[in-house]
BAGU-908558 format. One record per residue: residue number from 1; residue in one letter; y, z, x of N, C-alpha, C in turn. Coordinates in Angstrom, 2 decimals. Each point is the difference from the previous one (the first is absolute). Layout:
N
[NUM,'A',[Y,Z,X],[Y,Z,X],[Y,Z,X]]
...
//
This chain:
157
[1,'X',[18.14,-5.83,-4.92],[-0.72,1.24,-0.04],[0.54,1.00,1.01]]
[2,'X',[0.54,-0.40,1.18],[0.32,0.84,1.19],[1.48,0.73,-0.58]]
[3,'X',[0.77,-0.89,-0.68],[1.23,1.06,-0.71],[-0.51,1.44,-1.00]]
[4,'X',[-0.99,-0.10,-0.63],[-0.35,0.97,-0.58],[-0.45,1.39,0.42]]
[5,'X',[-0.50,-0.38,1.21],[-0.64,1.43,0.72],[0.44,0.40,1.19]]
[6,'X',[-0.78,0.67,0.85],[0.63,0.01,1.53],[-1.85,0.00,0.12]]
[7,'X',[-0.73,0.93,-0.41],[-1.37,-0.10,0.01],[-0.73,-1.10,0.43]]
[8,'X',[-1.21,-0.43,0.68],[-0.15,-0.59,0.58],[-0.79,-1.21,-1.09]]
[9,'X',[-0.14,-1.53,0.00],[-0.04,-0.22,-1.50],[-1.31,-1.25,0.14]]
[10,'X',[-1.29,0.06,-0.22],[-1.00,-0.79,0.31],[0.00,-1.12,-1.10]]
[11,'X',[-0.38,-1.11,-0.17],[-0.25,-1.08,-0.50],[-1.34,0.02,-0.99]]
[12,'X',[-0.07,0.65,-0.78],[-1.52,0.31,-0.43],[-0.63,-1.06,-1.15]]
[13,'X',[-0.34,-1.05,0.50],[-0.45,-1.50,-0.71],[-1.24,-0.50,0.53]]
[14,'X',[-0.66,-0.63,-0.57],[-0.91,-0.74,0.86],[0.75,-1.57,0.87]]
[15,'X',[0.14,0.51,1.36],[0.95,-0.37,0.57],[-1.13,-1.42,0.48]]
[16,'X',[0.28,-0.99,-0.04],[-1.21,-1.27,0.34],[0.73,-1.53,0.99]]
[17,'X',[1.28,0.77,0.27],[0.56,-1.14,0.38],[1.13,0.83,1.04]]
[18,'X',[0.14,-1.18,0.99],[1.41,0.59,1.11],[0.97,-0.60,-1.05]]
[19,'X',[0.84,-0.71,-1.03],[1.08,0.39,-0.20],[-0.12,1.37,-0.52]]
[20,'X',[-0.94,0.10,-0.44],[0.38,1.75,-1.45],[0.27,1.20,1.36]]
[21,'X',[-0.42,-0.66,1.29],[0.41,1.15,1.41],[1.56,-0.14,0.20]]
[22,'X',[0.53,-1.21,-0.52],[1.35,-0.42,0.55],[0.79,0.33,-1.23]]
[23,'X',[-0.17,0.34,-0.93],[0.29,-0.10,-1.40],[0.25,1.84,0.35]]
[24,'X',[-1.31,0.89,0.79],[-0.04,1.06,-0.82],[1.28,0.64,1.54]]
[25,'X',[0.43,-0.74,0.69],[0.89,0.56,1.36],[1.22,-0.30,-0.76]]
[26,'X',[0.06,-1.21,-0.51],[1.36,-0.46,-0.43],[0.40,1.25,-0.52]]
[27,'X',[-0.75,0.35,-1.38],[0.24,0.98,-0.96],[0.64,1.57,0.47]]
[28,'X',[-0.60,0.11,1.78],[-0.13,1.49,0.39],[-0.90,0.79,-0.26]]
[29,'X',[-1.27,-0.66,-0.19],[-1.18,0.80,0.37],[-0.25,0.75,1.03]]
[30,'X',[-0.85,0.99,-0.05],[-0.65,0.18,1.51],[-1.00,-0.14,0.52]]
[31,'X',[-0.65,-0.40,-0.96],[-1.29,-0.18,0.41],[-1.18,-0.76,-1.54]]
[32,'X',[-0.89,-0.55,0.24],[-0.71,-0.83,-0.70],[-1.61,0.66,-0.28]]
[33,'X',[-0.47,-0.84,-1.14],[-1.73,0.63,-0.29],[-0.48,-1.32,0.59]]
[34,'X',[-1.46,0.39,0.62],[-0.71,-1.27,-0.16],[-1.56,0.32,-0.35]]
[35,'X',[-0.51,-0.43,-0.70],[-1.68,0.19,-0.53],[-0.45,-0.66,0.68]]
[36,'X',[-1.18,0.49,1.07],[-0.31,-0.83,1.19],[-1.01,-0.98,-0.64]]
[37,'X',[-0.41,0.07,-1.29],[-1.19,-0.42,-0.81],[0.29,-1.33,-0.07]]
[38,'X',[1.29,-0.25,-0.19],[0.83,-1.16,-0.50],[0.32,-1.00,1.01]]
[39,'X',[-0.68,0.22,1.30],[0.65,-0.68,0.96],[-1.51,-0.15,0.87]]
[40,'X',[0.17,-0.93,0.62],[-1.03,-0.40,1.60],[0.67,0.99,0.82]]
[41,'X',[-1.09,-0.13,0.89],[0.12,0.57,1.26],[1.71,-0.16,0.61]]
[42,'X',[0.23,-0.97,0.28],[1.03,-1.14,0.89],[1.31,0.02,-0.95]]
[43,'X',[-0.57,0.22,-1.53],[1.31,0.12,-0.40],[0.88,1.37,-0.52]]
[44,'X',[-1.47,0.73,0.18],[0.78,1.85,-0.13],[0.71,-0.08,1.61]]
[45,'X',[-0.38,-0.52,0.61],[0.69,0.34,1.52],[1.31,-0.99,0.09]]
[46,'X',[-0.06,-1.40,-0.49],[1.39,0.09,-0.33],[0.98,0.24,-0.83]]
[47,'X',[-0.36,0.13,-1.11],[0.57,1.19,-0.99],[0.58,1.34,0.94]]
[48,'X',[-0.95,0.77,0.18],[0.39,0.91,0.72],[0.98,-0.49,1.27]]
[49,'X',[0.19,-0.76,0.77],[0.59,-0.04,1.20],[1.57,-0.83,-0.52]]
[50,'X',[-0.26,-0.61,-1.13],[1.30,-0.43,-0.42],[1.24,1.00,-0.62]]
[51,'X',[-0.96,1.19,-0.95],[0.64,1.02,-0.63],[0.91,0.64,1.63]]
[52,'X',[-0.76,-0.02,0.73],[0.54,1.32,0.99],[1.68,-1.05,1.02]]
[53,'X',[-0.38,-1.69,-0.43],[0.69,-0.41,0.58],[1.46,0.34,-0.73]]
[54,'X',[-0.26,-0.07,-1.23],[1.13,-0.26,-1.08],[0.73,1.79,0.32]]
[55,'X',[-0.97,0.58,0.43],[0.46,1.58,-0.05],[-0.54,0.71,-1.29]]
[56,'X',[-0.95,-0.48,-0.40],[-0.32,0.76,-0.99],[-1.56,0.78,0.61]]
[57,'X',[-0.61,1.52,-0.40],[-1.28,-0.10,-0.03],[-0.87,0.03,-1.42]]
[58,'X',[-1.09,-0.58,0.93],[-1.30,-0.44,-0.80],[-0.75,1.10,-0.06]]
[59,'X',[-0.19,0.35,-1.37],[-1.03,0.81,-0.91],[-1.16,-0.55,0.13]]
[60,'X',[-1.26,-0.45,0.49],[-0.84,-0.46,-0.26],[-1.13,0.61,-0.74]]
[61,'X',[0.00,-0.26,-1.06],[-1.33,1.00,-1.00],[-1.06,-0.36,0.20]]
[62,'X',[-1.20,0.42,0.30],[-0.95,0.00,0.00],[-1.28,0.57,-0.93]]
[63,'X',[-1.37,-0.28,-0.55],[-0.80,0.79,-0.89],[-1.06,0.19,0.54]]
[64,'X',[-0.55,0.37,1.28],[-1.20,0.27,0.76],[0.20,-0.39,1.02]]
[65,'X',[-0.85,0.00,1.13],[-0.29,0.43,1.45],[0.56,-1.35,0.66]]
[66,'X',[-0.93,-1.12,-0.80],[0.16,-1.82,0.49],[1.46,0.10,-0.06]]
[67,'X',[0.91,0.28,-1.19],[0.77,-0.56,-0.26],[1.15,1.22,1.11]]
[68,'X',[-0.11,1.31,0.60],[1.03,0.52,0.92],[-0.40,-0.77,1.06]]
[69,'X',[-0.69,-0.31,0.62],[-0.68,-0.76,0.91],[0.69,-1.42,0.69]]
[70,'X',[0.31,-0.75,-1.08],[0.37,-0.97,-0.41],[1.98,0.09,0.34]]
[71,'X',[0.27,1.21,-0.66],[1.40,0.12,-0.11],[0.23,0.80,1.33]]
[72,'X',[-0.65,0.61,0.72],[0.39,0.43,1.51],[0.34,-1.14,1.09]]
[73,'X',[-1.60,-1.02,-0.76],[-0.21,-1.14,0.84],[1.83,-0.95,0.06]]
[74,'X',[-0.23,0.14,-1.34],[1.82,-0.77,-0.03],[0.86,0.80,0.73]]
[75,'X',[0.30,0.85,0.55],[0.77,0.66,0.38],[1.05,1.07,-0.58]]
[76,'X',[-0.39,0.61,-1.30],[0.27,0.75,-1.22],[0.03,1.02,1.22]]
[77,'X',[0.98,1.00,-0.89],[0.65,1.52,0.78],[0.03,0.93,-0.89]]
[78,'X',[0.08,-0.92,-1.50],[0.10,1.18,-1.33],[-0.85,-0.96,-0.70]]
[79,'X',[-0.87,1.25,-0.40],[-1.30,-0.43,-0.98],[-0.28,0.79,-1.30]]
[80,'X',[-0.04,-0.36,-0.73],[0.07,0.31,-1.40],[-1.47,-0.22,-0.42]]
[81,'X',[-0.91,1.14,-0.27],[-1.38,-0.01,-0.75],[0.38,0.20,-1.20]]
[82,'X',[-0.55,-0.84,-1.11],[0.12,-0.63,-0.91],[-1.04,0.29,-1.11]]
[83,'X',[0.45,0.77,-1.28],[-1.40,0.02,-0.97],[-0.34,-0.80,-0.76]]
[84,'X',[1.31,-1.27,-0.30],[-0.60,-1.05,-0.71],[-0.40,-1.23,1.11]]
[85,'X',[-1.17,0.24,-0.37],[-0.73,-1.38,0.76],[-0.18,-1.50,-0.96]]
[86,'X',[0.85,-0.70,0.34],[0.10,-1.55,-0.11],[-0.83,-0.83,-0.55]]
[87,'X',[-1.15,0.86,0.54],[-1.31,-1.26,-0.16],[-0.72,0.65,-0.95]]
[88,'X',[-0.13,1.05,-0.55],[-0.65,1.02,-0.96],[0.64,0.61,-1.05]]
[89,'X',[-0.07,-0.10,-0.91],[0.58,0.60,-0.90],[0.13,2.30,0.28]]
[90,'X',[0.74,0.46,-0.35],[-0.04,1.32,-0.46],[0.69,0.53,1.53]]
[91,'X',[0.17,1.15,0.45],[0.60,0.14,0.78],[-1.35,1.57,0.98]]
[92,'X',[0.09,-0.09,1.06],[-0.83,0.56,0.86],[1.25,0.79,0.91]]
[93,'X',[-0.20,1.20,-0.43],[1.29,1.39,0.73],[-0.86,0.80,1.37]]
[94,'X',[-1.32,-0.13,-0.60],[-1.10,0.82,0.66],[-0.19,-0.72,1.69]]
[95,'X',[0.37,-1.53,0.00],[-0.18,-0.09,1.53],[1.15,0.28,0.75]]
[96,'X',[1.42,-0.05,-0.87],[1.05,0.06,1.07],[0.40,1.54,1.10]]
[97,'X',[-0.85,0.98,-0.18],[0.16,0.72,1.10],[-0.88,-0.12,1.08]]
[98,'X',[-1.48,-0.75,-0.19],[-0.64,-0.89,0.85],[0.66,-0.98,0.77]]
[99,'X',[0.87,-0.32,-0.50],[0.46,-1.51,0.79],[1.68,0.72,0.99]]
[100,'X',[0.45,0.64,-1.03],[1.52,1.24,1.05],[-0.67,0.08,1.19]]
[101,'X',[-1.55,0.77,-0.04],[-0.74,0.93,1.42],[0.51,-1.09,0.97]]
[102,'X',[-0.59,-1.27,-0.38],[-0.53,-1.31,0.60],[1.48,-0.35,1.09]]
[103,'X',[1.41,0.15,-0.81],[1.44,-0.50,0.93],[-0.03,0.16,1.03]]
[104,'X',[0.84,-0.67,1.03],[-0.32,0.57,1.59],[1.01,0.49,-0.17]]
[105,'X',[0.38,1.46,0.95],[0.86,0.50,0.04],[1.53,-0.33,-0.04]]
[106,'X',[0.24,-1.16,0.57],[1.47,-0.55,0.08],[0.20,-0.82,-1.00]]
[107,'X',[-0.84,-0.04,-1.17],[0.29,-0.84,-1.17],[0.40,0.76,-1.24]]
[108,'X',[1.00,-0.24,-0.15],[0.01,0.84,-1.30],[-0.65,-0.17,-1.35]]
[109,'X',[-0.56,1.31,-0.69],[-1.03,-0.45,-1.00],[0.46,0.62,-1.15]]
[110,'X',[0.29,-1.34,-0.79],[0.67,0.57,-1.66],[-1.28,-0.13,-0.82]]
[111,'X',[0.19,0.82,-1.00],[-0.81,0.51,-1.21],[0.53,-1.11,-0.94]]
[112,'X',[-0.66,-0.79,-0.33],[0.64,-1.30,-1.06],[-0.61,0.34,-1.05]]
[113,'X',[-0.18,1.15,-1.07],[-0.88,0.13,-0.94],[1.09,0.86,-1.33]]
[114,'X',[-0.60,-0.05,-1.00],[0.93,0.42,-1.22],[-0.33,1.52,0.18]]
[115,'X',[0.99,0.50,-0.04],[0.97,1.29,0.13],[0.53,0.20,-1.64]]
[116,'X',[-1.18,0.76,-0.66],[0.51,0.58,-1.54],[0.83,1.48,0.45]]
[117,'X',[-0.10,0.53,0.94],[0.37,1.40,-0.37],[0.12,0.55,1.27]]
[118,'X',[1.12,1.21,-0.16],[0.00,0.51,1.79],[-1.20,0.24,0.39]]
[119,'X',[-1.34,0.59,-0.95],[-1.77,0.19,0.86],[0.05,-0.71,0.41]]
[120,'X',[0.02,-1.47,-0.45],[-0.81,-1.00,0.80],[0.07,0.18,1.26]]
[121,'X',[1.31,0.08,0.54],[0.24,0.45,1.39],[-1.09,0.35,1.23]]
[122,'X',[-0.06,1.16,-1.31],[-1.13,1.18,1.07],[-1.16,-0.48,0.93]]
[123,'X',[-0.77,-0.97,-0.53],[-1.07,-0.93,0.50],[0.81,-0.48,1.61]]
[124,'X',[0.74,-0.23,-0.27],[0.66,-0.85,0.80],[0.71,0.53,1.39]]
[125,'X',[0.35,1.06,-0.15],[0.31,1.03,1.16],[-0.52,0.11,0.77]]
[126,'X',[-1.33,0.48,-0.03],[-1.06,-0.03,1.22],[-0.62,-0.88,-0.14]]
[127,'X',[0.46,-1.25,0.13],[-0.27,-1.07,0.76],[0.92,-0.77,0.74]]
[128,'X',[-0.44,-1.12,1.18],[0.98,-0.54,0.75],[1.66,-0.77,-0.69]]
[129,'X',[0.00,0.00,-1.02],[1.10,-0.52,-0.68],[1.38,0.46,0.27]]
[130,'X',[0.75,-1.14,0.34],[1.33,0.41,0.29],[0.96,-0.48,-0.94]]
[131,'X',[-0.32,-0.37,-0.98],[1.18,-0.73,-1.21],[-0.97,-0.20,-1.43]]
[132,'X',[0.61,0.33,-0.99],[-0.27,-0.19,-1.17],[0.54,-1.12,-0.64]]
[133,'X',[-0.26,-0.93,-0.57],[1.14,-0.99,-0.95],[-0.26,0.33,-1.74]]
[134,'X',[1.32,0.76,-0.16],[0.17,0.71,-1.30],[0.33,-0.76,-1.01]]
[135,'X',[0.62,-1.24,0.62],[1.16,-0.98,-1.00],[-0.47,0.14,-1.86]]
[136,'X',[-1.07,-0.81,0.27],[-0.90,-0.12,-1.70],[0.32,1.72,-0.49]]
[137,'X',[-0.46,1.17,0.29],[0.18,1.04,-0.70],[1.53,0.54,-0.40]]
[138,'X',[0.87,-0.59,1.05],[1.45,0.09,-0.17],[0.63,-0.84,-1.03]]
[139,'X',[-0.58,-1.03,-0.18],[0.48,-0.80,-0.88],[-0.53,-0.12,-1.31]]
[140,'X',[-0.68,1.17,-0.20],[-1.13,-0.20,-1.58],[0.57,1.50,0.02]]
[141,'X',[0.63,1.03,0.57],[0.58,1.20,-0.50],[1.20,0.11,-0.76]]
[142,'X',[0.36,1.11,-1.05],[1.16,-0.26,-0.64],[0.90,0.40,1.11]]
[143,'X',[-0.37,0.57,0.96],[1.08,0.93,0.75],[-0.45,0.21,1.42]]
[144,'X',[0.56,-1.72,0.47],[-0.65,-0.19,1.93],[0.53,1.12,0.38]]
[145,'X',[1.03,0.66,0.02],[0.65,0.81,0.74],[-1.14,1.56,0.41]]
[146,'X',[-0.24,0.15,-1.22],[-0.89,1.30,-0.21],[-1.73,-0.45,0.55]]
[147,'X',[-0.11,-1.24,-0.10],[-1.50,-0.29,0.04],[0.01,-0.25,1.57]]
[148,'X',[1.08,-0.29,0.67],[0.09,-0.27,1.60],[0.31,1.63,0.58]]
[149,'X',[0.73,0.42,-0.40],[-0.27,1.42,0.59],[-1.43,0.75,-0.33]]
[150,'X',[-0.61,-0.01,-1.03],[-0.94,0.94,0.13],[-0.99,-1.24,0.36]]
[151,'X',[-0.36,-0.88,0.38],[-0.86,-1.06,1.07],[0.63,0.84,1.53]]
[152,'X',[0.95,0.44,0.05],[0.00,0.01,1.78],[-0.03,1.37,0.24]]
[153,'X',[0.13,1.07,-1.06],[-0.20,1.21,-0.03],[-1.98,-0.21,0.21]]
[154,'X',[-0.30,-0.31,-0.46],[-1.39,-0.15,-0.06],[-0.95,-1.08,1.19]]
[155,'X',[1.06,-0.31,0.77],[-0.34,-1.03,1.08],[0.33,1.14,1.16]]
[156,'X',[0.84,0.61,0.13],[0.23,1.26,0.53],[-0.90,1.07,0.17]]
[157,'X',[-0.77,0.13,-1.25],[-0.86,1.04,0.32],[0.25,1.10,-1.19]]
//
């Protein structure tokens, strides 16, 4: 994967195991997802502390308050609020600028939610969010090229 781009290139799987961490460095990743839902306490924290060994960082997604809580507790730096929740069917968009407020300042806080259209954006601006993950809308467009520029024209302002 690392020959293809120069861009920075995340692992986006339900990642449940340290080889798929050793698997996703081999490859030239840069970094990994983890659904904190999917894990104990003890093992989002070594999940997390193994990714950072390998050199990769950890995405840790989260879907409410318990669950950022949880992923700070592990020692997460980039946090991903999340509209599909795991345990519930249908997807909930309406808490993730509740849960952005919530980041501590030195954590960075990605918007993990489906991105149909440069609006969607707009929501998203004035709030604490520092990263969008576009991938899914890039890859269901006839034309990433055009659908990634007007996403950052519109992330812009």
């Amino acid at each position: 994967m690392r020959r293809a781009t120069t861009l920075p290139v995340m692992l986006d799987d339900f990642v449940v195991d340290t080889y798929q961490l050793l698997e996703a460095a081999v490859r030239g990743a840069d970094g990994v997802r983890f659904v904190a839902a999917l894990f104990s306490d003890v093992q989002l924290q070594v999940m997390v502390s193994e990714a950072r060994m390998l050199g990769l960082d950890a995405l840790v997604e989260v879907h409410d308050a318990a669950g950022l809580q949880r992923a700070l507790k592990a020692g997460a730096t980039l946090v991903g609020m999340g509209d599909d929740d795991l345990r519930h069917a249908g997807v909930d968009a309406a808490g993730v600028p509740a849960l952005l407020a919530a980041v501590p300042p030195l954590v960075t806080a990605v918007a993990a939610v489906r991105i149909g259209a440069p609006a969607d954006l707009g929501a998203l601006r004035a709030t604490r969010c520092d990263a969008v993950l576009v991938g899914e809308t890039l890859a269901a467009s006839p034309d990433p090229a055009a659908a990634l520029a007007g996403l950052a024209a519109a992330a812009r302002g």
